[in-house]
PDB file with one MODEL, atoms N, CA, C and O in Angstrom:
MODEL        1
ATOM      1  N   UNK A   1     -25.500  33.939  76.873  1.00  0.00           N
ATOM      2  CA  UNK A   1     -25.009  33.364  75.653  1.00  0.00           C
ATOM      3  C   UNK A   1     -24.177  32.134  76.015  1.00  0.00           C
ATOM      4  O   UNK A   1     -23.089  32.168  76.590  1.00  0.00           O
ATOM      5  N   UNK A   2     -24.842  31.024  75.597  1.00  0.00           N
ATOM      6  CA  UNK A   2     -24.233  29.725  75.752  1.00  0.00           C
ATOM      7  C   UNK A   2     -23.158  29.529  74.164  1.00  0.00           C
ATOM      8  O   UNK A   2     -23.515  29.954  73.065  1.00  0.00           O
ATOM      9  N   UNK A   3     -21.966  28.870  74.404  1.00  0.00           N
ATOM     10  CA  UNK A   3     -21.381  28.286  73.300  1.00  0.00           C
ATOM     11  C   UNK A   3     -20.737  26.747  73.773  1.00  0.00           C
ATOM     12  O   UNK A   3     -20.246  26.502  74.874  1.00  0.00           O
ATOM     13  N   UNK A   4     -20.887  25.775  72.604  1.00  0.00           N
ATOM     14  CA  UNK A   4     -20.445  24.035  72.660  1.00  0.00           C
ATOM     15  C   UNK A   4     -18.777  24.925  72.222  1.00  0.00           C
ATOM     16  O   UNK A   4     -18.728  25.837  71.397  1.00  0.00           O
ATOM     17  N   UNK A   5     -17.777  24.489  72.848  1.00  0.00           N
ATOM     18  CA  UNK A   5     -16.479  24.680  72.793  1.00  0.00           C
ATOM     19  C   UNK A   5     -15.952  23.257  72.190  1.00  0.00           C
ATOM     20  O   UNK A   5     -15.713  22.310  72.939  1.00  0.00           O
ATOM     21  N   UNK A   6     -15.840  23.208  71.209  1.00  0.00           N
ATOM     22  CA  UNK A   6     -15.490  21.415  70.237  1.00  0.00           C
ATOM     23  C   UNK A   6     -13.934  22.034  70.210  1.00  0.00           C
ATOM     24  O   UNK A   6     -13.438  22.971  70.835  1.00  0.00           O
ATOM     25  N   UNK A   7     -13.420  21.185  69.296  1.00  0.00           N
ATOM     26  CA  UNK A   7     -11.916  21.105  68.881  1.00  0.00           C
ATOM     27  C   UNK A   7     -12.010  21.921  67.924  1.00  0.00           C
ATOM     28  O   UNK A   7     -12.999  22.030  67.199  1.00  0.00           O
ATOM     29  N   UNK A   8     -10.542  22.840  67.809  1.00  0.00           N
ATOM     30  CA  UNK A   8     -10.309  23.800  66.939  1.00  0.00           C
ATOM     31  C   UNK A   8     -10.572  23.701  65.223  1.00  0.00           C
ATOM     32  O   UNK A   8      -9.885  23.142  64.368  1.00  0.00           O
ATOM     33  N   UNK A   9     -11.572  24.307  65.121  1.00  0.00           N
ATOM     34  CA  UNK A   9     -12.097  24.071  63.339  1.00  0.00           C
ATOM     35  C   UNK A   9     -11.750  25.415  62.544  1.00  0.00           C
ATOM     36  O   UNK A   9     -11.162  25.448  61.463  1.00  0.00           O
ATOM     37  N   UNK A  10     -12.177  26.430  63.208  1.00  0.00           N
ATOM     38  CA  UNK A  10     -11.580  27.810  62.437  1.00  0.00           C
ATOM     39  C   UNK A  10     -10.328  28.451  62.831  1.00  0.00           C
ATOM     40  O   UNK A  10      -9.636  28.223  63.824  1.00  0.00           O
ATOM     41  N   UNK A  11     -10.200  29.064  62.142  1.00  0.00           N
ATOM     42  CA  UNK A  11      -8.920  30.747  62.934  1.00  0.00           C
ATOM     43  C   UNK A  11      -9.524  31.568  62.738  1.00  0.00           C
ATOM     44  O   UNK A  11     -10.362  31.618  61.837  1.00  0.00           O
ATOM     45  N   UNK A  12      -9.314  32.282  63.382  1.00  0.00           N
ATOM     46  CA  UNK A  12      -9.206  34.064  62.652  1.00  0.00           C
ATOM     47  C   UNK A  12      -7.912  34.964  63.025  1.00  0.00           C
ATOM     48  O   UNK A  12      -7.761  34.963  64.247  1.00  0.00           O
ATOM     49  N   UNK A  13      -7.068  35.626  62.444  1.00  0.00           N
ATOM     50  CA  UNK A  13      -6.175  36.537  62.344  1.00  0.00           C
ATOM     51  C   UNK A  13      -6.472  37.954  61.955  1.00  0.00           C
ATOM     52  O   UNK A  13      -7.635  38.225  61.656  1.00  0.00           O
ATOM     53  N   UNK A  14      -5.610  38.830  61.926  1.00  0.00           N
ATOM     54  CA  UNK A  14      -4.840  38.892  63.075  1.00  0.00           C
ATOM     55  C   UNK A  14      -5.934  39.293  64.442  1.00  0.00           C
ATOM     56  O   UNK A  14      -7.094  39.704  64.420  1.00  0.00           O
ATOM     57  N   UNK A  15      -5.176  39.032  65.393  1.00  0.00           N
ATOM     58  CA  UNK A  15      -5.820  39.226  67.013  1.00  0.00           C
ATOM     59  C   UNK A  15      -5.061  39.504  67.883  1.00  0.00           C
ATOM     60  O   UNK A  15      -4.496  38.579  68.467  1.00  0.00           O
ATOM     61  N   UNK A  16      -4.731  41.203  68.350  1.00  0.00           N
ATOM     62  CA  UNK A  16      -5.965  42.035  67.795  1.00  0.00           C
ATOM     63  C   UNK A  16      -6.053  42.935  66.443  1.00  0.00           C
ATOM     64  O   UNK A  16      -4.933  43.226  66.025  1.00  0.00           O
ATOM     65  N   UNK A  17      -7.028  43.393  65.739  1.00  0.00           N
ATOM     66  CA  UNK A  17      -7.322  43.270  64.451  1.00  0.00           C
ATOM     67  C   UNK A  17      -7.555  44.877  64.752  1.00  0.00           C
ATOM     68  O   UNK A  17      -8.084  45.271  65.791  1.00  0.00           O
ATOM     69  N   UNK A  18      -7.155  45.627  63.850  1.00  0.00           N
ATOM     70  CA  UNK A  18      -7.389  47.120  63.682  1.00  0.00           C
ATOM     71  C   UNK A  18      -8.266  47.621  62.175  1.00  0.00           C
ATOM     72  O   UNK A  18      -9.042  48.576  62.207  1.00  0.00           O
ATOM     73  N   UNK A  19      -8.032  46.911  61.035  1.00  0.00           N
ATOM     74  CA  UNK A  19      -8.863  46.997  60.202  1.00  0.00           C
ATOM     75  C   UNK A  19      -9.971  45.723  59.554  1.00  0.00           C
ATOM     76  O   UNK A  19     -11.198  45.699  59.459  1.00  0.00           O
ATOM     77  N   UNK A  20      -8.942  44.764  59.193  1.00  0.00           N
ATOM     78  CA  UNK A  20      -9.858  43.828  58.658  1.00  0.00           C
ATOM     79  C   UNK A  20      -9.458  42.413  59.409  1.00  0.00           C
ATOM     80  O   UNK A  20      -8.287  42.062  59.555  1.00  0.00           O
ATOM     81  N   UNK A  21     -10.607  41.644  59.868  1.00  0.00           N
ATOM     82  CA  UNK A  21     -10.532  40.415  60.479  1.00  0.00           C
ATOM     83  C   UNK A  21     -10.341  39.404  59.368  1.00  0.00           C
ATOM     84  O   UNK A  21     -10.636  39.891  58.276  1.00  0.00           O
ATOM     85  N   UNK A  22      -9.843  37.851  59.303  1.00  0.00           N
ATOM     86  CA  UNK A  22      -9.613  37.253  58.694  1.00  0.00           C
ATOM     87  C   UNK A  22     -10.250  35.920  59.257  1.00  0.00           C
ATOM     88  O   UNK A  22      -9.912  35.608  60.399  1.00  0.00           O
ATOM     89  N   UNK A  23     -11.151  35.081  58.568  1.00  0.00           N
ATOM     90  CA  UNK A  23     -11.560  34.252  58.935  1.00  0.00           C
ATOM     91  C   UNK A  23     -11.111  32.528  58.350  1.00  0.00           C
ATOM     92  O   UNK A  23     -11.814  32.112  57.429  1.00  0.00           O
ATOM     93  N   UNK A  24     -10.287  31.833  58.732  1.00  0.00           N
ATOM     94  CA  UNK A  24      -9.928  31.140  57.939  1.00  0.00           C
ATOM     95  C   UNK A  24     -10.771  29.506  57.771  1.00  0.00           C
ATOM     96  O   UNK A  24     -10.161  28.496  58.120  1.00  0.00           O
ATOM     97  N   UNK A  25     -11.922  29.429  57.317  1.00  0.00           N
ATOM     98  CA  UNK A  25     -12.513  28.317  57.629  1.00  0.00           C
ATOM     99  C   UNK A  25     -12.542  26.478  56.803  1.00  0.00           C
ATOM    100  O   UNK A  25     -13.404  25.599  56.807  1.00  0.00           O
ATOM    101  N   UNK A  26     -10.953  26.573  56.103  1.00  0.00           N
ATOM    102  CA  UNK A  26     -10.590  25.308  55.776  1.00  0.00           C
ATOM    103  C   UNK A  26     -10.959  24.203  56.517  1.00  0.00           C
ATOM    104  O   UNK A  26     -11.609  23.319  55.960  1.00  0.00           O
ATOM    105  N   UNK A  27     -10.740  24.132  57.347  1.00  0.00           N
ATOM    106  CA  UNK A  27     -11.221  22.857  58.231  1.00  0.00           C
ATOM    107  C   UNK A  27     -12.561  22.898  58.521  1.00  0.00           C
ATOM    108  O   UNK A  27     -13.016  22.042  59.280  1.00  0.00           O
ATOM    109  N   UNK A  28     -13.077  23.508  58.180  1.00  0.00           N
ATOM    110  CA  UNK A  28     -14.487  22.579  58.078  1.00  0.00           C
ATOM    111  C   UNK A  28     -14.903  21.858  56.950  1.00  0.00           C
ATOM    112  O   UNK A  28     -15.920  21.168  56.884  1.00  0.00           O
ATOM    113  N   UNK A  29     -14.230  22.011  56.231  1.00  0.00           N
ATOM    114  CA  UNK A  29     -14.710  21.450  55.104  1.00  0.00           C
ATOM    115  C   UNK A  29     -15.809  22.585  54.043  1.00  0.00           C
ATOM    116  O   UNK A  29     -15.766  23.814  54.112  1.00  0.00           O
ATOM    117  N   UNK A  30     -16.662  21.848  53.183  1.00  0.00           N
ATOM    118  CA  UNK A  30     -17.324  22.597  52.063  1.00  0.00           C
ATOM    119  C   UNK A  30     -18.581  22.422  52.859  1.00  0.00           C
ATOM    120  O   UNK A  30     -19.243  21.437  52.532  1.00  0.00           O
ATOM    121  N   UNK A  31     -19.079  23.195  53.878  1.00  0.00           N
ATOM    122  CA  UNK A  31     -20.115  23.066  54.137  1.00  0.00           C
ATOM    123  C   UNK A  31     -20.601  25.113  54.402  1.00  0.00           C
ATOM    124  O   UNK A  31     -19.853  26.086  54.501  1.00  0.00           O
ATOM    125  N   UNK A  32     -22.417  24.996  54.438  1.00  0.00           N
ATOM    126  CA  UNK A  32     -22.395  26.166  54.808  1.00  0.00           C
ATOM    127  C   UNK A  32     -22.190  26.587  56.171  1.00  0.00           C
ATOM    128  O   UNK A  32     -22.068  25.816  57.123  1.00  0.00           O
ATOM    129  N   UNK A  33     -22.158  27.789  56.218  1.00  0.00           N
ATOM    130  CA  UNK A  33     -21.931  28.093  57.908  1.00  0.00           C
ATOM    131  C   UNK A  33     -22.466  29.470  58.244  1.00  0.00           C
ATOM    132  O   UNK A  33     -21.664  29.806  57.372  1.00  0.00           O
ATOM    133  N   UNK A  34     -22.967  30.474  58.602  1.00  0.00           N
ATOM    134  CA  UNK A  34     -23.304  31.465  59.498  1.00  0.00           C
ATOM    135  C   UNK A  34     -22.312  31.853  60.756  1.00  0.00           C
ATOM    136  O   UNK A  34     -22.002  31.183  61.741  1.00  0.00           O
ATOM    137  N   UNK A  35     -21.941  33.150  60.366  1.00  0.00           N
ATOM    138  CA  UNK A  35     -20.859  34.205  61.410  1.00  0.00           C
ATOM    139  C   UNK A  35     -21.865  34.726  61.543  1.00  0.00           C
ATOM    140  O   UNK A  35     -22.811  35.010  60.809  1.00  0.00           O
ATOM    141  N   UNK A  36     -21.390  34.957  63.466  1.00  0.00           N
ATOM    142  CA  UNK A  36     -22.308  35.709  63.779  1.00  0.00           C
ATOM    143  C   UNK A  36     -20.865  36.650  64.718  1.00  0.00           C
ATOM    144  O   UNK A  36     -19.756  36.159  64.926  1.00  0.00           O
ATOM    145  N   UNK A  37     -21.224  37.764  65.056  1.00  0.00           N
ATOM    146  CA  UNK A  37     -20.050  38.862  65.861  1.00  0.00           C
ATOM    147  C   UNK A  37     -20.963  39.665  66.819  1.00  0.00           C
ATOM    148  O   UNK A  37     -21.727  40.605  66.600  1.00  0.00           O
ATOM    149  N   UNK A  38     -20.625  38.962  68.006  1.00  0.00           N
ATOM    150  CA  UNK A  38     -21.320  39.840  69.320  1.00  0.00           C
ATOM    151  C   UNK A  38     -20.316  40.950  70.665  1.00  0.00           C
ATOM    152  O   UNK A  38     -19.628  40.569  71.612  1.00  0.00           O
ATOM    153  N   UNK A  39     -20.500  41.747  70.396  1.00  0.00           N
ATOM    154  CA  UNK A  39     -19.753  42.711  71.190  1.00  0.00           C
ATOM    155  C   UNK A  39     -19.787  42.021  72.957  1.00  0.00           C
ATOM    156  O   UNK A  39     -20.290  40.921  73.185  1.00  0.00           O
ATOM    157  N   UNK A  40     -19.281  42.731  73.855  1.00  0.00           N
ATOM    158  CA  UNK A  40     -18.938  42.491  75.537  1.00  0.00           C
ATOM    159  C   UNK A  40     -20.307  42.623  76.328  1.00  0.00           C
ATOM    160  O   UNK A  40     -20.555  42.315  77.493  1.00  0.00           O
ATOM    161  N   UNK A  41     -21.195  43.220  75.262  1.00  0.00           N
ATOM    162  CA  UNK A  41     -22.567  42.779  76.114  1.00  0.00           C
ATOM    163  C   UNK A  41     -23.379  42.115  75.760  1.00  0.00           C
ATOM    164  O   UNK A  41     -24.511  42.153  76.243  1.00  0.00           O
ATOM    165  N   UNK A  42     -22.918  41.085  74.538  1.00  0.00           N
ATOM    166  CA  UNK A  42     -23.990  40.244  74.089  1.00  0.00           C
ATOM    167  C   UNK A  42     -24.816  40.473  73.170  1.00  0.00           C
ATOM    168  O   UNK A  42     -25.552  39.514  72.934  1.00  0.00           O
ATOM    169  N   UNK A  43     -25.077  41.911  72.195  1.00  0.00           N
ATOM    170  CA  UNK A  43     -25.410  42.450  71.183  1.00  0.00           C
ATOM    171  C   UNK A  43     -24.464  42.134  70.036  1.00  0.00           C
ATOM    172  O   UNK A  43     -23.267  42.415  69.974  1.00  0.00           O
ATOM    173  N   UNK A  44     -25.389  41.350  68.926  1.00  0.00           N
ATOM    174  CA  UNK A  44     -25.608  40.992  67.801  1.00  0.00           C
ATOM    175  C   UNK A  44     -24.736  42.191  67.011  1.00  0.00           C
ATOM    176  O   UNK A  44     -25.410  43.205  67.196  1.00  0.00           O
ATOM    177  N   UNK A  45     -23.497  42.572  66.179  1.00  0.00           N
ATOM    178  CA  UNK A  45     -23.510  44.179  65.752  1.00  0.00           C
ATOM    179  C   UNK A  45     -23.212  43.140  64.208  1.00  0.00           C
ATOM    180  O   UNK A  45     -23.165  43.888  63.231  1.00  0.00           O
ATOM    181  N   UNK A  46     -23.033  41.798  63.867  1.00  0.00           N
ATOM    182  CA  UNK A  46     -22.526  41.705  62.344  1.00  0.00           C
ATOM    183  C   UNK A  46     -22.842  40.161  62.406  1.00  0.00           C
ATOM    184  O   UNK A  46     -22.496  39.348  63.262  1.00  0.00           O
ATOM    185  N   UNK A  47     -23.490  40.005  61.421  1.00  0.00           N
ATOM    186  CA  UNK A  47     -24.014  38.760  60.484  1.00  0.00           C
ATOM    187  C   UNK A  47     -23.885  38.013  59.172  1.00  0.00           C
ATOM    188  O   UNK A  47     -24.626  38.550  58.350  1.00  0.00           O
ATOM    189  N   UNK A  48     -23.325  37.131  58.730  1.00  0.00           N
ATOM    190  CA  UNK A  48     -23.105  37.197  57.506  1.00  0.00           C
ATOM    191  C   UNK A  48     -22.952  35.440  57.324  1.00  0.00           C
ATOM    192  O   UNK A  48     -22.211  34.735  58.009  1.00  0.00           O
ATOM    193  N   UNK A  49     -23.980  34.904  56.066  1.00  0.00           N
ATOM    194  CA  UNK A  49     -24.069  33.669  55.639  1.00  0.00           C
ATOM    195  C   UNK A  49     -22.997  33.012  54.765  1.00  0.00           C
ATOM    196  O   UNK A  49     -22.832  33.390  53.605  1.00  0.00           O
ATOM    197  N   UNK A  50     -22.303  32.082  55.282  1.00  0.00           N
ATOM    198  CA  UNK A  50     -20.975  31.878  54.106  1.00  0.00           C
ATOM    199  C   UNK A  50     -21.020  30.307  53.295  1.00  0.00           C
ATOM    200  O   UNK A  50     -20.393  29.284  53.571  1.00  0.00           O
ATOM    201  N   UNK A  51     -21.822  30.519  52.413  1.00  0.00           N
ATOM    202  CA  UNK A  51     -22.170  28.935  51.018  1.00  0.00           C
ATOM    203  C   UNK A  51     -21.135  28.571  51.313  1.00  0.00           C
ATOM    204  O   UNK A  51     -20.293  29.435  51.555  1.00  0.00           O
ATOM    205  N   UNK A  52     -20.756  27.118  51.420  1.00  0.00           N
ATOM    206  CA  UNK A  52     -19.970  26.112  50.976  1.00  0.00           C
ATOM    207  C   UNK A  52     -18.723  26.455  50.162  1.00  0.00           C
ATOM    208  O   UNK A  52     -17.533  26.216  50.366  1.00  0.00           O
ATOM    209  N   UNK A  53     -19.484  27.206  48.993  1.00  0.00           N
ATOM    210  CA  UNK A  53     -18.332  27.640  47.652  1.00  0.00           C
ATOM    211  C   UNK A  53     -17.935  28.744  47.677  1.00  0.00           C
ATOM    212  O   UNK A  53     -17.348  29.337  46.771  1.00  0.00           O
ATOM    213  N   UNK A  54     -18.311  29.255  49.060  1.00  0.00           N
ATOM    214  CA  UNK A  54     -17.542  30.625  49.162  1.00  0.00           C
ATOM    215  C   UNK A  54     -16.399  30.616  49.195  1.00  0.00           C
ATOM    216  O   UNK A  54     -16.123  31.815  49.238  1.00  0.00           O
ATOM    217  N   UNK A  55     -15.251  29.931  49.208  1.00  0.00           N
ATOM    218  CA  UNK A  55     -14.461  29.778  49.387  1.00  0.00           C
ATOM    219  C   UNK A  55     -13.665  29.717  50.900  1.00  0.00           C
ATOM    220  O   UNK A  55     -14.287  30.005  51.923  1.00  0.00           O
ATOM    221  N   UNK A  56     -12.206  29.306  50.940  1.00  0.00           N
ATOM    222  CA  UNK A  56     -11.829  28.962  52.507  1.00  0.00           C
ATOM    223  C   UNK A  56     -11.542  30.310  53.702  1.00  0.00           C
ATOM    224  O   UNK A  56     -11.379  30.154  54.912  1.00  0.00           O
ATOM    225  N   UNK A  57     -11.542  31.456  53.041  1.00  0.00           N
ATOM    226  CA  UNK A  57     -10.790  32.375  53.679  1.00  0.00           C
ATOM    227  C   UNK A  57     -11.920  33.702  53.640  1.00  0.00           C
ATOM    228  O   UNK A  57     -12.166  34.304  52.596  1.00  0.00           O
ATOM    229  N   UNK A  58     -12.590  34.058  55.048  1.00  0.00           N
ATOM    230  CA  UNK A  58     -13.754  35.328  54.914  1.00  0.00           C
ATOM    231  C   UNK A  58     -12.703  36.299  55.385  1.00  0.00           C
ATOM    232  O   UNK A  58     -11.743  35.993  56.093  1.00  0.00           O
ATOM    233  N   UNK A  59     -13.040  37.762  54.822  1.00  0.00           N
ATOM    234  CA  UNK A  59     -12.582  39.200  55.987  1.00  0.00           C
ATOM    235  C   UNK A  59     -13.574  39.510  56.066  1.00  0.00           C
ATOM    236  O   UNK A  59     -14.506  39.089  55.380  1.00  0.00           O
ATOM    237  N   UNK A  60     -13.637  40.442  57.046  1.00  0.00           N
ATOM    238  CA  UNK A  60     -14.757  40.964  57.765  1.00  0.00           C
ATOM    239  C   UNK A  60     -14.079  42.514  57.943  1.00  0.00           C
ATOM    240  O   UNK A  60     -12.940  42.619  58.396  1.00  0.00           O
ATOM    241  N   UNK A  61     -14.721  43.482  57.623  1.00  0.00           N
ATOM    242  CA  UNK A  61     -14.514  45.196  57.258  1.00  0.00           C
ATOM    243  C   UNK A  61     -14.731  45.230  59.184  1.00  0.00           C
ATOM    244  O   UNK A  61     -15.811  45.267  59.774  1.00  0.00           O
ATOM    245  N   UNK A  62     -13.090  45.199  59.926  1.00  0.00           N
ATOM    246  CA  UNK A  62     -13.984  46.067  61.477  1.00  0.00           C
ATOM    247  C   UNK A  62     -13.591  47.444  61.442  1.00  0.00           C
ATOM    248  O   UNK A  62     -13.306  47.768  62.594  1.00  0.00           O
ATOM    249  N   UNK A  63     -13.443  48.415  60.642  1.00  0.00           N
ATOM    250  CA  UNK A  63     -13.631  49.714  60.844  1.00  0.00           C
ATOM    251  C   UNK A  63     -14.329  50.036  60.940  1.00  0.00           C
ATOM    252  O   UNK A  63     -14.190  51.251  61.080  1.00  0.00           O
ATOM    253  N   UNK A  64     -15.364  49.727  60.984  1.00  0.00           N
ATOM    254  CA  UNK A  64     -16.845  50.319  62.038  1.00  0.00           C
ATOM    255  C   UNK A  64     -17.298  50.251  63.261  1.00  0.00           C
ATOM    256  O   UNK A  64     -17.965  51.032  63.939  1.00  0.00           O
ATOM    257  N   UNK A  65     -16.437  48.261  63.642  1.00  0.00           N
ATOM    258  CA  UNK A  65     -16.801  48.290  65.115  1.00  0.00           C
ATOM    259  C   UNK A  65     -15.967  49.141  66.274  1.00  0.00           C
ATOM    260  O   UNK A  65     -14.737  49.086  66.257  1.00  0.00           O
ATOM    261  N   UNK A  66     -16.643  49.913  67.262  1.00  0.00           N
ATOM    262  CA  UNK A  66     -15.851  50.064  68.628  1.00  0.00           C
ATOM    263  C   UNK A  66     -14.443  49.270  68.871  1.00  0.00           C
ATOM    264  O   UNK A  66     -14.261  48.086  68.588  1.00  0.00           O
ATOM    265  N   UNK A  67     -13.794  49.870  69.263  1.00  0.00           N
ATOM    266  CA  UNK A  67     -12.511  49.298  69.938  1.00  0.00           C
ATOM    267  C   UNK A  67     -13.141  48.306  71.026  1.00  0.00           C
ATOM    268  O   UNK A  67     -13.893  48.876  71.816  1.00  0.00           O
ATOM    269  N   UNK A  68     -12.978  46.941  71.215  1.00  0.00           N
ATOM    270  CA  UNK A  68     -13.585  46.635  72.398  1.00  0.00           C
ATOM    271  C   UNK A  68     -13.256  44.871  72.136  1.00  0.00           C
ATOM    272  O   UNK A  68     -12.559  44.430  71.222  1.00  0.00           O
ATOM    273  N   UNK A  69     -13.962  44.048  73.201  1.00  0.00           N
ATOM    274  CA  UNK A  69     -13.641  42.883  72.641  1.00  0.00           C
ATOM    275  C   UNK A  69     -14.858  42.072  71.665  1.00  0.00           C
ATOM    276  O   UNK A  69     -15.830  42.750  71.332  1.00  0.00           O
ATOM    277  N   UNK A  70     -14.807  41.084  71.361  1.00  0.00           N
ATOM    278  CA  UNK A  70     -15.872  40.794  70.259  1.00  0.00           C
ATOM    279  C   UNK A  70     -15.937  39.327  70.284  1.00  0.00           C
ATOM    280  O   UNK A  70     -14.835  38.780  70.319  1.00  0.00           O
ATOM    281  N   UNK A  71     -17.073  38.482  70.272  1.00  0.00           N
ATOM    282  CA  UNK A  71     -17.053  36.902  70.053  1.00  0.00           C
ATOM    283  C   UNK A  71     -17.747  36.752  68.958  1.00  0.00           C
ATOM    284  O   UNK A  71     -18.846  37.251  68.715  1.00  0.00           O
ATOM    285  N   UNK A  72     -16.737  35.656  67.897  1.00  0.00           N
ATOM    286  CA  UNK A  72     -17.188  35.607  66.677  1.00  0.00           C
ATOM    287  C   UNK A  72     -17.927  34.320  66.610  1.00  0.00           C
ATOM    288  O   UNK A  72     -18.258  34.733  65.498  1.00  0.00           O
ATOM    289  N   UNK A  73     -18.433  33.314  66.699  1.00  0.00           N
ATOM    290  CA  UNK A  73     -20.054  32.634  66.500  1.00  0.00           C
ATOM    291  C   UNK A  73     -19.746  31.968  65.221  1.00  0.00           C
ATOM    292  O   UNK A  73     -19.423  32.738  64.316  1.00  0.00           O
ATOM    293  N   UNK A  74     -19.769  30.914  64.987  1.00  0.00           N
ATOM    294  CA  UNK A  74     -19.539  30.346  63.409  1.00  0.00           C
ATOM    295  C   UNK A  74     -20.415  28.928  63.767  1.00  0.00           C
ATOM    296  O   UNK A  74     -20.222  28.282  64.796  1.00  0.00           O
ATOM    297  N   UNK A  75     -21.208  28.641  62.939  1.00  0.00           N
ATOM    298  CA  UNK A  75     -22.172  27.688  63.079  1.00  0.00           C
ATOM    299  C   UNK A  75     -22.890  27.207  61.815  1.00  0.00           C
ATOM    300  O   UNK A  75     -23.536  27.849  60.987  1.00  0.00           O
ATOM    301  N   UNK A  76     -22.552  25.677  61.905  1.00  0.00           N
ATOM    302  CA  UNK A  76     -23.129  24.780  60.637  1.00  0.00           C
ATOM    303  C   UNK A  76     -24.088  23.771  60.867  1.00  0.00           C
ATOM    304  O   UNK A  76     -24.616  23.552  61.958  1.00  0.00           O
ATOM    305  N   UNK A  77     -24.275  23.236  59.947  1.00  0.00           N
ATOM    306  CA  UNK A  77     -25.171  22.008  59.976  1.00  0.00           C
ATOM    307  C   UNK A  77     -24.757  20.843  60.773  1.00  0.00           C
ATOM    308  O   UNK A  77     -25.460  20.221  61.568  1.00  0.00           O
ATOM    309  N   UNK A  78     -23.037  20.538  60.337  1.00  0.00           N
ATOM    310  CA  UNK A  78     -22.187  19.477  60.535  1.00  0.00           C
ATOM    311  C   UNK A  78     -21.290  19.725  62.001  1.00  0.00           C
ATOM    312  O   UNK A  78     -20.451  18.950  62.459  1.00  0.00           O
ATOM    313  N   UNK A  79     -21.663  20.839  62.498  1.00  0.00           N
ATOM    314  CA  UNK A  79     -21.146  20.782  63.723  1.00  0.00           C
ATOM    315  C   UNK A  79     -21.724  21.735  65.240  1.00  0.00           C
ATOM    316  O   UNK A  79     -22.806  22.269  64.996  1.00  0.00           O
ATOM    317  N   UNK A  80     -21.391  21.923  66.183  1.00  0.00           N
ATOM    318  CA  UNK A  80     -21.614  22.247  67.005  1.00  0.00           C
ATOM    319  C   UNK A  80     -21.201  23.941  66.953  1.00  0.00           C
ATOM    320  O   UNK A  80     -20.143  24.367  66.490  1.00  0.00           O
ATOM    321  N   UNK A  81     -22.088  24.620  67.427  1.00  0.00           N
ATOM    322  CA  UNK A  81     -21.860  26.353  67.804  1.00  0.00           C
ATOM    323  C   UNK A  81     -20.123  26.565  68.750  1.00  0.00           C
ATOM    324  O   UNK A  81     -19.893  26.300  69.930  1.00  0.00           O
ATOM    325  N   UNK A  82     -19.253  27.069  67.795  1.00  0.00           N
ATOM    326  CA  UNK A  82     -18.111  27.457  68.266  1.00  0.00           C
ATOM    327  C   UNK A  82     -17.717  28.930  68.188  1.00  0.00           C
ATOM    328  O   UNK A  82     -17.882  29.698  67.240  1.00  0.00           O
ATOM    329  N   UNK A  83     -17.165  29.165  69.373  1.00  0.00           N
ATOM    330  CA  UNK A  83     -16.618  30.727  69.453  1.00  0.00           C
ATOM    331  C   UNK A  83     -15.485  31.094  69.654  1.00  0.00           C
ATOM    332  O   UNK A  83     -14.813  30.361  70.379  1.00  0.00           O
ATOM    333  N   UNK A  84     -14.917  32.195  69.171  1.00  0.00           N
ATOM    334  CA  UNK A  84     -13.120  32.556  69.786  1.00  0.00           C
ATOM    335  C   UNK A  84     -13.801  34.118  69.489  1.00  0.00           C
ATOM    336  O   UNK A  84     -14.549  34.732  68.729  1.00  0.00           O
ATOM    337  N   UNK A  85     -12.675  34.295  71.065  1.00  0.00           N
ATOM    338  CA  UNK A  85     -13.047  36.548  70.858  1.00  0.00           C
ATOM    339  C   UNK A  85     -11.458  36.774  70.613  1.00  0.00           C
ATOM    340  O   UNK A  85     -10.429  36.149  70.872  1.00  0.00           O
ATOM    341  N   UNK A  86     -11.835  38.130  69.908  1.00  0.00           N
ATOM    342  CA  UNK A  86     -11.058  39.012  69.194  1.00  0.00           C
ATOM    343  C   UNK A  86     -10.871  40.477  69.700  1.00  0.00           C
ATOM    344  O   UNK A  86     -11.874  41.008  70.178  1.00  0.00           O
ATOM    345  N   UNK A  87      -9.941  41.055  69.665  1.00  0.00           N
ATOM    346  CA  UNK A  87     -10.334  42.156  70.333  1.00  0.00           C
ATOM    347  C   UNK A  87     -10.072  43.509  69.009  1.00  0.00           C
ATOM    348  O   UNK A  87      -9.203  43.534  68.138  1.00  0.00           O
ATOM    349  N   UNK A  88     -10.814  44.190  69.197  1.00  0.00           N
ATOM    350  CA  UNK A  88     -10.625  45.398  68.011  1.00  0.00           C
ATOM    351  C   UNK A  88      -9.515  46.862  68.546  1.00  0.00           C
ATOM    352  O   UNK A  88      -9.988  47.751  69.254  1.00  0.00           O
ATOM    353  N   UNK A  89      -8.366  46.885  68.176  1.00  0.00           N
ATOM    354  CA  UNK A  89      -7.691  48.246  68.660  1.00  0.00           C
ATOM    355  C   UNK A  89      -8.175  49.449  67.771  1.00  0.00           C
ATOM    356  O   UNK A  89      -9.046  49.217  66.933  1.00  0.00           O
ATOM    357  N   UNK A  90      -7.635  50.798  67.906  1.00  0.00           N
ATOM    358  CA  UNK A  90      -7.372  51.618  66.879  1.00  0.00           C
ATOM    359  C   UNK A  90      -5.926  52.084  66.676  1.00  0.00           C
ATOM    360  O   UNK A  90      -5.265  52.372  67.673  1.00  0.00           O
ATOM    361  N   UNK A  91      -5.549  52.149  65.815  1.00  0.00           N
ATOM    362  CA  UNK A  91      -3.756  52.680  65.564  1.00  0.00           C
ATOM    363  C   UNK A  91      -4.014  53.769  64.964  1.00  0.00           C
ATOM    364  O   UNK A  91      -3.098  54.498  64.586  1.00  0.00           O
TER     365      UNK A  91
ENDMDL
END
């Protein structure tokens, strides 16, 4: 798994995340984009297409994933494939 590492365009909070991830994607602007969430071996476990007018701020439900670490994948038209990992606890 290759990723283009550009200048900081998203967040996500909190990290590390025990129930719900927060995706904050203001800075990109109104464009669409595709999350993608791949676990420590490179398996695909969560996908999800986000319109333009979805507004600036995604969560993502991780009470399903494994405790473990995770690279989240966010990719548009207008820019280059960027990643930041997250790690999932349980409390």
């Amino acid at each position: 798994m290759h990723f283009d590492v550009a200048f900081e365009q998203f967040h996500l909070f909190p990290n590390p995340v025990s129930e719900q991830l927060a995706v904050d994607l203001a800075d990109l602007g109104k464009v669409d984009c595709r999350l993608r969430i791949f676990d420590a071996l490179g398996q695909e476990v969560y996908q999800v297409d986000a319109p333009a007018d979805s507004g600036q701020v995604l969560f993502i439900d991780t009470r399903t994933f494994a405790p473990g670490v995770y690279t989240l994948s966010v990719t548009s038209q207008s820019m280059a494939r960027q990643a930041k990992k997250f790690v999932v606890v349980r409390r």
